[in-house]
N, CA, C and O atoms as a MOPAC input file, in Angstrom:
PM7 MOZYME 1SCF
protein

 N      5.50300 1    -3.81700 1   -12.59100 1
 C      4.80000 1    -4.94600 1   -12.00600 1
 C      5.06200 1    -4.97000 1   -10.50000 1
 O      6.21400 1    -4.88000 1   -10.07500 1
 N      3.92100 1    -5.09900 1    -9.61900 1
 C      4.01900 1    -5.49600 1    -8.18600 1
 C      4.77900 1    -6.54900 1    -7.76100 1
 O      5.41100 1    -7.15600 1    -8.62600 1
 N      4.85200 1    -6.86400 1    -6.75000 1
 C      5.30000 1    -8.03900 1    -5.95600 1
 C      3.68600 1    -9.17600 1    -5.44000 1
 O      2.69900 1    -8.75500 1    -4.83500 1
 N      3.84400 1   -10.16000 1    -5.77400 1
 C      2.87000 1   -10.89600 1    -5.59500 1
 C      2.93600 1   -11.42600 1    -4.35900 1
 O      1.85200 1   -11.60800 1    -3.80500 1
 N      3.85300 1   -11.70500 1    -3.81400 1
 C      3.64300 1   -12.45000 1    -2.08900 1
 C      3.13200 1   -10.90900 1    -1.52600 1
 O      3.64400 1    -9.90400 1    -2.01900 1
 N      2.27200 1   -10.81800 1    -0.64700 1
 C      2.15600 1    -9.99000 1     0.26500 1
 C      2.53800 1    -9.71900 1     1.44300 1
 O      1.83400 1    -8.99000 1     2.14100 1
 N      3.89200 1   -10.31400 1     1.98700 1
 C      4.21200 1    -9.26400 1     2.64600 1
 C      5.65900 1    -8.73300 1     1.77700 1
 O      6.45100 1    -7.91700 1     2.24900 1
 N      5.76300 1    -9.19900 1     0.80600 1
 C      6.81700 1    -8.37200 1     0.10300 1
 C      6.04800 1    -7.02800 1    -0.75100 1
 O      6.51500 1    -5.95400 1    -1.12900 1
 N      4.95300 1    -7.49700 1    -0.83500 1
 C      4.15100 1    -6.54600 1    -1.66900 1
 C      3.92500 1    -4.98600 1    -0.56300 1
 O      4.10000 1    -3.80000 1    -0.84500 1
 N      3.44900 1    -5.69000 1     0.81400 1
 C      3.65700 1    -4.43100 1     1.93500 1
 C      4.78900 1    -3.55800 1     2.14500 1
 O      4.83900 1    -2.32800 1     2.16400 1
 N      5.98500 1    -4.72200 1     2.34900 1
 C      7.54200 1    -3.30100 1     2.38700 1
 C      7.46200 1    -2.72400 1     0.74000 1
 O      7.38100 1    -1.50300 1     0.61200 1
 N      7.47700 1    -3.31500 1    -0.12900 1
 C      7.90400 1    -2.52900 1    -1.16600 1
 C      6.69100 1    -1.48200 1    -1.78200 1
 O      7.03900 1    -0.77100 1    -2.72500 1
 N      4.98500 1    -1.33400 1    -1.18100 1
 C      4.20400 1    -0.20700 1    -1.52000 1
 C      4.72800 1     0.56000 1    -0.06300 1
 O      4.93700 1     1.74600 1    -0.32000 1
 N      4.96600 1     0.28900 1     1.18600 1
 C      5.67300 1     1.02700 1     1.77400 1
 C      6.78200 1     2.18400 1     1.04300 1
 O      6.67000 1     3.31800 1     0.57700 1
 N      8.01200 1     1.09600 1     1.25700 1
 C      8.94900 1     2.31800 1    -0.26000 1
 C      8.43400 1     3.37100 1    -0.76100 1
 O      8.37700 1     4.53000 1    -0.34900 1
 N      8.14200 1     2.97500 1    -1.49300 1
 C      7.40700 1     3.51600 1    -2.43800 1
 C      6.53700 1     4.83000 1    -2.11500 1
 O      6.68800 1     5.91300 1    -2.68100 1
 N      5.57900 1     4.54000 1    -1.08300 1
 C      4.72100 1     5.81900 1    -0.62000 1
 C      5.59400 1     6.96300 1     0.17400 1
 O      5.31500 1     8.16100 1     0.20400 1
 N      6.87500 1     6.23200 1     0.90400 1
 C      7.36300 1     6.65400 1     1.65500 1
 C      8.27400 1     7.49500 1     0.80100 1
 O      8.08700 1     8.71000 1     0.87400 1
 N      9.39000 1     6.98800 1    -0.13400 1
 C     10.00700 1     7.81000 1    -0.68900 1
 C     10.00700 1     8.55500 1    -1.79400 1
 O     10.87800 1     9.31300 1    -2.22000 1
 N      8.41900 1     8.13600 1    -2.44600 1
 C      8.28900 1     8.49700 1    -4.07900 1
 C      6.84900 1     9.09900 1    -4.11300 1
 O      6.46500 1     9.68600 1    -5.12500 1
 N      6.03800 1     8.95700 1    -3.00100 1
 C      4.28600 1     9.29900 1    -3.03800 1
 C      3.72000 1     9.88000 1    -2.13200 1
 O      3.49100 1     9.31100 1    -1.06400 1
 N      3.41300 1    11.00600 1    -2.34400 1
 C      2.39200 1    11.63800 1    -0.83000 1
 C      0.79800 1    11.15600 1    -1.06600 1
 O     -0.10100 1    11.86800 1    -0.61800 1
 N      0.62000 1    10.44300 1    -1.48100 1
 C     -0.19000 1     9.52800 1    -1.54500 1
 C     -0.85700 1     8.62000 1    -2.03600 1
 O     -0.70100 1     8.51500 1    -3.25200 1
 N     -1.75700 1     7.69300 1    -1.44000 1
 C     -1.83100 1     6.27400 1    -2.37000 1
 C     -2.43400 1     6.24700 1    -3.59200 1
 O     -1.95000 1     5.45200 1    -4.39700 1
 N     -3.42000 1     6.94700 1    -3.96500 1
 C     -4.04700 1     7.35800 1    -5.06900 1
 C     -3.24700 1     7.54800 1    -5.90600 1
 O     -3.29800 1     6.94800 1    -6.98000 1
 N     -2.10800 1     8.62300 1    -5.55100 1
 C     -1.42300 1     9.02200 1    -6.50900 1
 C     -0.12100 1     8.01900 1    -6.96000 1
 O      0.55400 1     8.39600 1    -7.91700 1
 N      0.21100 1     6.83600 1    -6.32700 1
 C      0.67000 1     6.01700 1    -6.68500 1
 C      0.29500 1     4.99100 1    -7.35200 1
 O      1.04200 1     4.35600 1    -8.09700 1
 N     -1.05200 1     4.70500 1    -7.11600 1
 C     -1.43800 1     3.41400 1    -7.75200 1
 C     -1.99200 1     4.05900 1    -8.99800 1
 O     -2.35400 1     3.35300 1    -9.93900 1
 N     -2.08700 1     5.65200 1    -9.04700 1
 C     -2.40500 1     6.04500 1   -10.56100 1
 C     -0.99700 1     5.80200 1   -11.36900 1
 O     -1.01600 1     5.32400 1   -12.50300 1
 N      0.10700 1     6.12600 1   -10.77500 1
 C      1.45900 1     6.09500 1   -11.53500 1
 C      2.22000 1     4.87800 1   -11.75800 1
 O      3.27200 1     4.82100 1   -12.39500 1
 N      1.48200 1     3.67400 1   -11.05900 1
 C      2.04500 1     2.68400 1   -11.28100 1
 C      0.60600 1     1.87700 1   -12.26900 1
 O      0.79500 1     1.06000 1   -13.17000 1
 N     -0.46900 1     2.26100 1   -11.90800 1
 C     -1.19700 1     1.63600 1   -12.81200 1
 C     -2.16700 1     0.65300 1   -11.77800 1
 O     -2.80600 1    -0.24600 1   -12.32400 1
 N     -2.23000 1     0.75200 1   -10.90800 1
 C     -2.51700 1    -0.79600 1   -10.13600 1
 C     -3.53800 1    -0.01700 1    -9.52500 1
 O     -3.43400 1     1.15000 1    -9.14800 1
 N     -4.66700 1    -0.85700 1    -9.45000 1
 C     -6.62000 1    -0.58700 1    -8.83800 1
 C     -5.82300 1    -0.46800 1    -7.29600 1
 O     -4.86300 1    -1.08200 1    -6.83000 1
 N     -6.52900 1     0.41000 1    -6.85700 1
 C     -6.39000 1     1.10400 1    -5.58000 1
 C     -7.34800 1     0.11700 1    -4.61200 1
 O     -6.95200 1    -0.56100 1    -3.66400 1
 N     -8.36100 1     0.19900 1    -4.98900 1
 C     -9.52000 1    -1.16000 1    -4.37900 1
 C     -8.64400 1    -2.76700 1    -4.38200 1
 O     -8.53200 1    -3.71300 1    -3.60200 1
 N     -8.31500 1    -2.52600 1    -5.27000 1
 C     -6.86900 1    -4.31000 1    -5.16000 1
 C     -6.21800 1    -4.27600 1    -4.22700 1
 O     -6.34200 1    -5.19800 1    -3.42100 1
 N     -5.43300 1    -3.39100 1    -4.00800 1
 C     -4.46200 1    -3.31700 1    -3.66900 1
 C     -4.58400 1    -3.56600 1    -2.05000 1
 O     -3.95200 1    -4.41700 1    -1.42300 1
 N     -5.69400 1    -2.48400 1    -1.42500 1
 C     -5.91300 1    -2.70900 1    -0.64900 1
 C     -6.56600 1    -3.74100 1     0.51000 1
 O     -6.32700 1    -3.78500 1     1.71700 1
 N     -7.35400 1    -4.44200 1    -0.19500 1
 C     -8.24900 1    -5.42700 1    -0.53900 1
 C     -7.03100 1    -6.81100 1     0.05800 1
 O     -7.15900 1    -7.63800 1     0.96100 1
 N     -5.82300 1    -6.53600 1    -0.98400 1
 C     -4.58500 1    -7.85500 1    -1.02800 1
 C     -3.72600 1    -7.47300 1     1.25400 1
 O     -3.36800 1    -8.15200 1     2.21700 1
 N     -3.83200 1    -6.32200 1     0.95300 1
 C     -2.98400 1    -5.58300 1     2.47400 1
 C     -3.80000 1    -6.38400 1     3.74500 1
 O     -3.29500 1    -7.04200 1     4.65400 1
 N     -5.38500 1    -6.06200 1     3.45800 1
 C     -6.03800 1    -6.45200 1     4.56500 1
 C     -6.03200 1    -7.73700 1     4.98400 1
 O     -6.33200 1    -8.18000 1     6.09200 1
 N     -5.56400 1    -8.46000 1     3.73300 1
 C     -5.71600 1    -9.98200 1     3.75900 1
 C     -4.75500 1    -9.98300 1     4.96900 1
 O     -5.24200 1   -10.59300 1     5.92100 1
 N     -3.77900 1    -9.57500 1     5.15500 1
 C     -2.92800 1   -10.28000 1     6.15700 1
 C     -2.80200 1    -8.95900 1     7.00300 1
 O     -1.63600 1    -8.71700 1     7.31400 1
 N     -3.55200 1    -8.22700 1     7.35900 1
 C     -4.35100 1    -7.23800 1     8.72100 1
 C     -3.01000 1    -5.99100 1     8.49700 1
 O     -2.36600 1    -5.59200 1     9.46700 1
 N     -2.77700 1    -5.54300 1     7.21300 1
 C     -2.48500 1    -3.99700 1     7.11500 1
 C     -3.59600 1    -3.44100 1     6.33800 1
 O     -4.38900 1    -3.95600 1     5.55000 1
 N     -3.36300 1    -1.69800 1     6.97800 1
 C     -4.80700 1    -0.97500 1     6.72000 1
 C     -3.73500 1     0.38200 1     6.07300 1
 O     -2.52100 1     0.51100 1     6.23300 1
 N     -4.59700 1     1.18100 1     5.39300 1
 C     -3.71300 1     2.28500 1     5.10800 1
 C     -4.44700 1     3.54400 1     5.84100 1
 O     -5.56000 1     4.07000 1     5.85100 1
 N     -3.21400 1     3.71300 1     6.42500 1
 C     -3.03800 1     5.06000 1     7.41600 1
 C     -2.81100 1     6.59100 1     6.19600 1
 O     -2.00600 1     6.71000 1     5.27200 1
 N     -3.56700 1     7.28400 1     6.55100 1
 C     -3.25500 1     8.22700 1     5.42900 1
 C     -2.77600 1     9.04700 1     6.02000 1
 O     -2.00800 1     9.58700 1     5.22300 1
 N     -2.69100 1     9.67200 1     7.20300 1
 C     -1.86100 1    10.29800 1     8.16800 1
 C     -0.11800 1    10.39000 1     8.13200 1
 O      0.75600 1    11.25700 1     8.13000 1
 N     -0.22500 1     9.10700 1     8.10900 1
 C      1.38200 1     8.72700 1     7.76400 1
 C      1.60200 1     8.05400 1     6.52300 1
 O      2.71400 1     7.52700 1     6.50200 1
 N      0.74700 1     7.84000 1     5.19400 1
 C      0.13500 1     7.54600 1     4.56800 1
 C      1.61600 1     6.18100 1     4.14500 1
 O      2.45800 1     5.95500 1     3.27700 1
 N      1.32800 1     5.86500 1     4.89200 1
 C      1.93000 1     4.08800 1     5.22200 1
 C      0.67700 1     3.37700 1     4.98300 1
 O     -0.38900 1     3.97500 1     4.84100 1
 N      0.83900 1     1.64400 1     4.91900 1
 C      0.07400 1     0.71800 1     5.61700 1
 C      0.70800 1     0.00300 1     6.55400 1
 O      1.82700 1    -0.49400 1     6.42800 1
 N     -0.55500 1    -0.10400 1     8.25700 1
 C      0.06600 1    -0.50000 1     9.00800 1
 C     -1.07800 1    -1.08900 1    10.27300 1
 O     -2.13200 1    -0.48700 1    10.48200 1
 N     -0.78900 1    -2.00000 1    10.84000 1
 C     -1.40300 1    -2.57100 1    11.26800 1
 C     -2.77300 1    -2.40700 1    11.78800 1
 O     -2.45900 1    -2.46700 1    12.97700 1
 N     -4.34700 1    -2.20700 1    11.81500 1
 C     -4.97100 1    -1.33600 1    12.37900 1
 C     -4.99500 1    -1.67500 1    13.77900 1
 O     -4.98000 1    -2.82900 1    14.20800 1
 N     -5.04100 1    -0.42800 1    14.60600 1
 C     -4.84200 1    -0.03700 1    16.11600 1
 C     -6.57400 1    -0.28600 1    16.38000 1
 O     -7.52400 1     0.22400 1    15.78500 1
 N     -6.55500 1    -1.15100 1    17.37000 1
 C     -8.07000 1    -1.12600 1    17.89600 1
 C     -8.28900 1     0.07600 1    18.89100 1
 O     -9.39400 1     0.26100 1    19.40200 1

C-alpha cells in the first residue's frame, strides 16, 4: 500500500525508484499501482517525472 498524503507519497516513490527501480513503469507494475494515478496525485502539488533521472521533481520552466 502507498502513502496517501502526497508529499509523503513523493519521498517514498522517490525511494523507491531511486533504490529499487530503473523505472516508473516498472515499479508501479511491481507494486501494483496505475501509473496514470500516480502521476496525476504528483502533479497535484507541481512534481513531474523526470525519466532522465527517473525521479519526480519539480518541472523546470
Amino acid at each position: 500500500m502507498i502513502p496517501k498524503d502526497p508529499l509523503i507519497l513523493l519521498s517514498y516513490v522517490n525511494l523507491k525508484l531511486r533504490d529499487y527501480y530503473n523505472s516508473l513503469e516498472a515499479m508501479c507494475e511491481d507494486l501494483d499501482v496505475e501509473q496514470e494515478d500516480l502521476c496525476t496525485r504528483l502533479q497535484a502539488i507541481g512534481y513531474y517525472y523526470n525519466q532522465e533521472s527517473n525521479q519526480f521533481d519539480t518541472k523546470v520552466s
